[in-house]
N, C-alpha and C positions, 0 to 999 in steps of 0.2 A: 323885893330888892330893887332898888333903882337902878335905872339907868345906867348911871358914874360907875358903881358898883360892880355889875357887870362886866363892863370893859375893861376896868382896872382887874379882875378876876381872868381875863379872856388875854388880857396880856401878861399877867404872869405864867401861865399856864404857855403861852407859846416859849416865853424865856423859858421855862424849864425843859421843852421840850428840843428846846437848840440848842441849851449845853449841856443834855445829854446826850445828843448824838455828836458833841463836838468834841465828847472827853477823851484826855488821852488814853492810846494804846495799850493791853499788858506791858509789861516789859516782856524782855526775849526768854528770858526762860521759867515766863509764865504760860509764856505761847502755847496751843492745843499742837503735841505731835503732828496732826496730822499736815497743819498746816501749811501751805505750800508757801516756799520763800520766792522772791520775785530774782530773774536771772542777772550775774553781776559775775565780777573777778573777784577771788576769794586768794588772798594768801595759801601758802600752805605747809602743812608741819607734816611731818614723815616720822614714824615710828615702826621698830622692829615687832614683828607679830607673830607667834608659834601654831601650827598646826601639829597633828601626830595622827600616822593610820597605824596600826597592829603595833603601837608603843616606839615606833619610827620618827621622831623627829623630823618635821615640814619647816623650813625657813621662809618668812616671807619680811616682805615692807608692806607698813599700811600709810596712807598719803590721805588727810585728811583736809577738808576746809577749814581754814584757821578761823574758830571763833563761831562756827553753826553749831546750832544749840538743838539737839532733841534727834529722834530718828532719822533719816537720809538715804536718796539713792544710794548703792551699792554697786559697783563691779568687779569683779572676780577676773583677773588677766591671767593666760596659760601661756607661755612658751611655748617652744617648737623643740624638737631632737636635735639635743645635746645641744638644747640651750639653755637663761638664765634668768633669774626674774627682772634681772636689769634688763633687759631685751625688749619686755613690756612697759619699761618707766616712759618712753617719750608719751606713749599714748596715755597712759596712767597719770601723770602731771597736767597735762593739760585739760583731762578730763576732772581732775581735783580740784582745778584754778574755778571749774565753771559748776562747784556746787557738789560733786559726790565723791563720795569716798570711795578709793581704789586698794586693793590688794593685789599686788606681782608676789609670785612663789616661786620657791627651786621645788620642782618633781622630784620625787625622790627615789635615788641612782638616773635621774633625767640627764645627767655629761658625767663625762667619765671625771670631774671633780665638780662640784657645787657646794653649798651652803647646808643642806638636806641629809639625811640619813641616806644609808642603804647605798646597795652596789648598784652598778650601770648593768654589769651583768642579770640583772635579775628584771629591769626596765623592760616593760611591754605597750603596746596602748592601752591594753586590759588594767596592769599594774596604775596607770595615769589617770583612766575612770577614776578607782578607786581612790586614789589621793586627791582629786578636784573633789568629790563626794567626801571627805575628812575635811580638805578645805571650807566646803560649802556653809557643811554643817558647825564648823565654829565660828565662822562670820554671821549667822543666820543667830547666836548665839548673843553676839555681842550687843550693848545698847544702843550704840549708832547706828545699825542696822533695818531700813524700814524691810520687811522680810515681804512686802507687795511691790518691792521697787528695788528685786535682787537683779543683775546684767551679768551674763556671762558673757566673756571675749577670748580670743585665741588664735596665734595666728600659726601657721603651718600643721606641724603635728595637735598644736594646741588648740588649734580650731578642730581637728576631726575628733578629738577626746573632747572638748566644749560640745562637740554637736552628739556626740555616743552617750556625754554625759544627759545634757537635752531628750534625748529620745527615751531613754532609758527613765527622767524625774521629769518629764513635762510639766507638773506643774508648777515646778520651782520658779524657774527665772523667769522673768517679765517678758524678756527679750533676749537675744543673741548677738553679736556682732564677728562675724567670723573673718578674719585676713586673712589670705590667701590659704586657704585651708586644704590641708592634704589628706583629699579625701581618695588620691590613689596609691596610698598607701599599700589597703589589702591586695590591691589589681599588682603591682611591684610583687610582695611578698610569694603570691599565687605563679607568678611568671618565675622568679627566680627558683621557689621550689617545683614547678614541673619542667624548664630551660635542663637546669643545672644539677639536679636532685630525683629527675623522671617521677616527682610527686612522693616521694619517698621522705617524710618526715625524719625517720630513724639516719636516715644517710647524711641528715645535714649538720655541719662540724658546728664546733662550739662558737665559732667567731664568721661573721659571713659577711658581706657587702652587700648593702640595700641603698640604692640611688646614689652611688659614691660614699654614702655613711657605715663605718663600721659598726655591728650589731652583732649580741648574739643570739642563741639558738631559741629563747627563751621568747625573743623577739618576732622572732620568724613564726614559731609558732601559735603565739596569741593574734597573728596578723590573719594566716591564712582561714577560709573556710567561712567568713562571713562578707556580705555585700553591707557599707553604711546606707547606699540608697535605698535596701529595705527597711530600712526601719528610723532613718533621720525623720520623716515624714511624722513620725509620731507627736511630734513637737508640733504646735497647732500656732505659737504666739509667733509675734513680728520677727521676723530676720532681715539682717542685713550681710549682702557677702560684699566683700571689697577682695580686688584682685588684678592684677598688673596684666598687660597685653604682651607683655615680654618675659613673661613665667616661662622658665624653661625645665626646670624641678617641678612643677605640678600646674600643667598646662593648662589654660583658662575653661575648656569645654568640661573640665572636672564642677568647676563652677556653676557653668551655664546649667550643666545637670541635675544639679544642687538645688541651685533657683527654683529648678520645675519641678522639684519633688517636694519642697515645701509649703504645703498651702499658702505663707504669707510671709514671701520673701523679694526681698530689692537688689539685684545685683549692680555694682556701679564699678566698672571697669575704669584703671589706672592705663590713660595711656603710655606706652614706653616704658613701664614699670615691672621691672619686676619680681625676683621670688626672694622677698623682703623689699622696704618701700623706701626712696631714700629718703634727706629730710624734707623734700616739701609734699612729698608723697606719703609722709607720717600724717604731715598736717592736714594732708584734705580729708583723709581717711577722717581722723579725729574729728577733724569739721562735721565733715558730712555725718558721721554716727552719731554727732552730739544732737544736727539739726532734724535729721530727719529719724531717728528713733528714740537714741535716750531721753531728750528734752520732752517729746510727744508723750511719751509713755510715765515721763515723771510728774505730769503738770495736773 
């Protein structure tokens, strides 16, 4: 073979190999699931979404990025006592704008009215496990859902049922994000049944007051007789707690406590904040969980 020959062979051979690495992209919903999209502001559509534990009707919103195509982080948001899933949307919106799909839910019997099945009467944190666990498992269910890149979030009550739920399925969620999370809860419950009750379960009436909130007995009792510090620990993955310096419903050293009981946890202190965040106090929260756990742990 000559010369000429050669080089003419040596240069198609490079053209073929530059426009195959130059050709275009699948399309998007040729894309491999797995693959990771790059961070941007996403639209977002909202659709109504059913849960059910023991044939009980769960009401939720699901808040999705408008137009991602294939599997997706996931978060999972709880309320707090005798609250409601709207209570979770500011954090859930803007956590949707930047790429994942969000679920707020009414607990159910969680306020003395919501969206949700069941009586308030019959509401425990015990009863609240169990409906996050009904929750779980139908988002863990659907196709949008990457099930390696599930987030639980919760803030007051809904963080100490986010973290009982944690402890209890550690290997579910990715991560945690807990707001100001009421994890003295059972220490309330314990005081007001030996203050008020000499420790006497059977003596406590049907309706009873737990930190200015009215409750009943049903409450009281699934509260007392367990410590969350024993057993939150069990949860191994990244947490983050956020928490105001002017919590006066569930004082900041409940946090601090939290931090050191969790192998791999980041507490970030709101200053002047307190027990709920207001609005620029949602935002940094939001910020902060977006920068420093959910984006890390999604990428």
């Amino acid at each position: 073979m000559s010369m000429e020959r050669l080089a003419r062979l040596a240069l198609c051979l490079l053209a073929a190999i530059v426009l195959s690495c130059g050709k275009d992209p699948l399309p998007e919903e040729q894309q491999p699931e797995d693959q990771k999209q790059e961070r941007r502001e996403w639209s977002v559509v909202t659709e109504e979404l059913h849960a059910s534990r023991d044939g009980i009707d769960i009401y939720g919103v699901l808040l999705r990025p408008e137009g991602r195509k294939g599997r997706m982080p996931t978060i999972i948001f709880s309320h707090g006592l005798r609250g409601h899933y709207d209570d979770c949307l500011p954090y859930a919106e803007i956590c949707a704008r930047n790429g994942f799909a969000c679920y707020c839910f009414d607990f159910i019997g969680g306020a003395l009215a919501n969206r949700s099945g069941g009586s308030y009467e019959d509401m425990s944190i015990l009863t609240e496990i169990e409906d996050l666990g009904a929750v779980v498992e139908m988002i863990l269910s659907k196709p949008f859902t990457d099930k390696e890149r599930l987030f639980l979030s919760g803030g007051s009550q809904g963080g100490l049922v986010t973290a009982m739920y944690a402890a209890r399925y550690p290997a579910v969620p990715r991560g945690l994000v807990l707001l100001f999370p009421a994890f003295n809860i059972p220490s309330l419950a314990e005081s007001l049944l030996g203050v008020m009750y000499g420790g006497d379960l059977s003596a406590v009436p049907e309706k009873v007051s737990v930190a200015g909130f009215s409750v009943y007995k049903k409450y009281v009792e699934d509260a007392v007789g367990w410590d969350p510090y024993k057993t939150i620990g069990n949860y191994k993955g990244k947490v983050m707690i956020l928490h105001g310096t002017k919590d006066l419903l569930v004082p900041l050293s409940y946090s601090e406590r939290a931090a050191n009981v969790y192998p791999s946890a980041t507490l970030i202190k709101l200053e002047g904040q307190g027990h709920g965040f207001d609005e620029d106090g949602t935002v940094f929260a939001a910020e902060q969980a977006l920068e420093n756990l959910l984006f890390p742990l999604s990428e």
